[in-house]
Each structure stands twice: as structure tokens, then as C-alpha cells.
N, C-alpha and C positions, 0 to 999 in steps of 0.2 A: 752694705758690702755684699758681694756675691762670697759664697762660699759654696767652692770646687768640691769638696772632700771634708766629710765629717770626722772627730778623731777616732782614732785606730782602736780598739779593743786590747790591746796587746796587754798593756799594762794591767786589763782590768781581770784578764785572764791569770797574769801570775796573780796578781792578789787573792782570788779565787783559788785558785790553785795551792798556794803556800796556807791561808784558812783554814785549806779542807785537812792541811796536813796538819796542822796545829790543833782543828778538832781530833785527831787521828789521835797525836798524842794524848790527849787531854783523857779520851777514851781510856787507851794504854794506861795513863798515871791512876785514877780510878781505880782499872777492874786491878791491879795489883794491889790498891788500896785494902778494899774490898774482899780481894782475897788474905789479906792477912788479918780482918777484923774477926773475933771467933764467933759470934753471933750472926754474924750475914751470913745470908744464903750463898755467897760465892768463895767461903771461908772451907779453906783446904789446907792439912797440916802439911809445910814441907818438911819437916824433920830437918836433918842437921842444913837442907838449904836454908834454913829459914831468916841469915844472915844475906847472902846472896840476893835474897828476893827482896830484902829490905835495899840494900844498893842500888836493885833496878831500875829505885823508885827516879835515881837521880838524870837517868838517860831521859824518861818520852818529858821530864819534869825540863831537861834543860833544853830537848830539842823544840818543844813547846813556845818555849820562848825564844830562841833563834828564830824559827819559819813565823810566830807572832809579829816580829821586828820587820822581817821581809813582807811582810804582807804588809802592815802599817809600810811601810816606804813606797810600794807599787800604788797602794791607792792615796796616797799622799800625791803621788806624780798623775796621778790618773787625773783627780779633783782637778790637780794645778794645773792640767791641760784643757780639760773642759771650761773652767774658767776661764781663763785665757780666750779659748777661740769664743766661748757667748761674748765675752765683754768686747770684743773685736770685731765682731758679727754686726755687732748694736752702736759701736761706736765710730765707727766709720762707712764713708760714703760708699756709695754703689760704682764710684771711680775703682776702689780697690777691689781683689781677688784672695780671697784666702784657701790654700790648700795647706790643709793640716794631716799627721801621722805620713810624710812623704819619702817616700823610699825608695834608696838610690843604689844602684844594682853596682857598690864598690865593696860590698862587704865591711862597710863600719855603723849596719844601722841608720836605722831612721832619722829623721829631722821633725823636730816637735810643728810648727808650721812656718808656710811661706807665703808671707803677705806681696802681693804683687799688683803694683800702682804707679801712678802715670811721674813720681818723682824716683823710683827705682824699686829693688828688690830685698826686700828686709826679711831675714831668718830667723826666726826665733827659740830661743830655745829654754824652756822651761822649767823651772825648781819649786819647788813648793817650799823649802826650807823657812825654819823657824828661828825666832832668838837674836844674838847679836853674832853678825855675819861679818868678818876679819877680809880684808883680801889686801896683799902686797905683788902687786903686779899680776901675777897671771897663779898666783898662787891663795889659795880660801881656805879659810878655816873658820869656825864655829867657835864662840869665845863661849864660858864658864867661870863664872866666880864662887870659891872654894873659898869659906872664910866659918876657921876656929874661933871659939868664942878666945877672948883676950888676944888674939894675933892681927896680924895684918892680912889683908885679902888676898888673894891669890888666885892669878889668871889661871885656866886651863885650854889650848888651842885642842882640836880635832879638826883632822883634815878632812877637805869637802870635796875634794876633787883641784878640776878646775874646768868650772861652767865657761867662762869666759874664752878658753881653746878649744872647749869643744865646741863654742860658739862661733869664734875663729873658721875652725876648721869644716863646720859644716857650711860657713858661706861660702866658702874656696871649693866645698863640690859641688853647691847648688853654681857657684860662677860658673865652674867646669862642666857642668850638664849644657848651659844657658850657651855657652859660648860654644859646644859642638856640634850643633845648629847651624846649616846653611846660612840661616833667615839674619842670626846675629854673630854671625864669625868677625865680620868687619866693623860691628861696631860697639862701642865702648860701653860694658852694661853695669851701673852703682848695685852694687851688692852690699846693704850692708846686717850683720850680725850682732843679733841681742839676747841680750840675761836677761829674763823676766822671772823678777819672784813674787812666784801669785799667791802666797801664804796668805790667809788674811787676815792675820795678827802682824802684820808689815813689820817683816825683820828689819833691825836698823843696821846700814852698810856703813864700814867704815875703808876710808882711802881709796876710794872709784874715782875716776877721772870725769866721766863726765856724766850726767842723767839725763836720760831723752823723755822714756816716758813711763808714764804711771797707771799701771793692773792689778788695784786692788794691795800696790806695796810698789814694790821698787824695779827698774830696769836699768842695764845698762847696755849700751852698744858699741862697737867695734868694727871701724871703719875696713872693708876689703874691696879694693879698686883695683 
């Protein structure tokens, strides 16, 4: 496979980014530590604050763990894109063309990659997500099982979005670039859109219509003609 375009940085930027702020706090949670131990060196009496400073502890304590979450998610996506385009790189012929982190000047954001080969134009778009993976039409959820000892078990959904419209929709602007084109205005160009989840603990999907192909776990595609 030729490959046009290596993946984008983007994502691996907020990941960096949201880390550096999670060390930030982490710092923060510390030196307030610290300053309330009476023995340290950074141990300073606040008098009647000294309720106040014990509270503070809860802000860089909880923001730590928010910007933690986001960073885990950015380089979750980051991996599940680099994956993606090696296994794709390697596993098809030099018929096909991969441009990957492609970006389309409509203001909705990138396109994870765009495989482009002599039987059409496949978009793909990529999750990295974990676990067991719920989806009822164009709607996803993440399942959970909550189970009290002597009771019966008990689902838990969390919503995921919905990878599949946005997979939808990013092949309807990649058709739209394609077809504003002189070269291919009159003619008929297969576009079609995929869920690729490159986790490699292979979430298990349940209620997908149909499976095309397989990266390390599971994909699904969606026909735009």
C-alpha cells in the first residue's frame, strides 16, 4: 500500500497537553500536602485558615483526575489510529492509497483515514474503545455489569457517541470533496464508511448489521452511494 500521509499529531498533542496539566495538579496536591505536615520543610501555620487549606486539597485532587481521563482517552485514540494505518500499510496491496488525519475545510474536523483503491473509496473512522460494546441502530453504548452479592445482575449502559454517523457523515464529505472535481463530477464514485475498533483486547459488539473487516478487533461499514 502506498501511503499519501502519515497520522496527524493532533491527538497526541492534547494527550501531552492534558498530562502536563494533570502533573500540574499533582504538583498543587503535594505542595498543599506538605505545607500542612508540621515537620516539613514547606510547613507554614495558617491559623484559623487552616480548615480552608485542608478543602483545597479536593480542587488540584479532583482536577487531576478529570484532565488524567482526558489524556487516557486522546492517547487511547492516538494508539487506535496508529494502528490502524501500520496494519493497513502492511496489509494491503500497493493497488491501494492510504491518506490518513485528512482534513476537510467544512469545519466538522478531521477524517481518521481514506483508503483509496481500484474497487472504491473507504473512510474510516476509528475508536479504540474497550469492553462490551451495545449498539441499537445508529445509537452505542458501553455495557457494565453491577452485581450485589445475593441479587441479581444488573446492566449499566454509558453512552459512546455514535461512531457509526459520524462515520456516515464523514463519507458524505469525503463523496462531496470527490465529486466537486471536474475529473469526477459525471461519474458515479462508491464511497463507503467504517467503524474500526482497534482496541486490542477486541471489544465484543453486539447488534451490528453487518462485518467487513478485521484490525486487531472488529469493524463495521456503512454503505454511502
Amino acid at each position: 500500500m502506498k501511503v499519501l500521509k502519515n497520522p496527524g499529531s493532533y491527538l497526541k498533542r492534547k494527550a501531552i497537553r492534558n498530562l502536563s496539566i494533570t502533573a500540574l495538579c499533582i504538583v498543587v496536591f503535594a505542595a498543599i500536602v506538605l505545607s500542612d505536615i508540621p515537620h516539613s520543610p514547606f510547613y507554614f501555620d495558617a491559623g484559623r485558615y487552616e480548615d480552608p487549606r485542608a478543602l483545597l486539597l479536593f480542587f488540584p485532587f479532583f482536577f487531576a483526575l478529570y484532565f488524567f481521563r482526558r489524556y487516557s482517552g486522546y492517547k487511547q485514540g492516538y494508539d487506535g489510529e496508529n494502528r490502524v494505518s501500520k496494519i493497513l500499510s502492511s496489509a494491503l496491496s500497493d493497488n491501494y492509497c492510504l491518506i490518513n488525519n485528512v482534513m476537510v475545510s467544512d469545519g466538522y474536523g478531521n477524517v481518521d483515514h481514506v483508503v483509496l483503491g481500484p474497487n472504491g473509496v473507504f473512510v474510516i473512522e476509528t475508536k479504540n474503545y474497550g469492553g462490551k460494546i451495545i449498539c441499537y441502530g445508529d445509537e452505542w453504548s458501553r455495557q457494565y455489569t453491577s452485581k450485589k452479592p445475593g441479587s441479581l445482575s444488573r446492566f449499566i449502559h454509558f453512552e459512546l457517541g455514535s461512531p457509526s454517523k459520524q462515520a456516515k457523515r464523514n463519507s458524505m464529505r469525503i463523496k462531496r470533496v470527490i465529486e466537486s472535481s471536474e475529473s469526477f463530477r459525471l461519474r458515479r464514485i462508491w464511497v463507503e464508511g467504517i467503524v474500526v475498533f482497534a482496541n486490542q483486547s477486541k471489544p465484543k459488539v453486539k447488534y451490528i448489521d453487518k462485518i467487513m473487516l478485521d484490525v486487531s478487533a472488529r469493524a463495521f461499514h456503512f454503505q454511502c452511494s
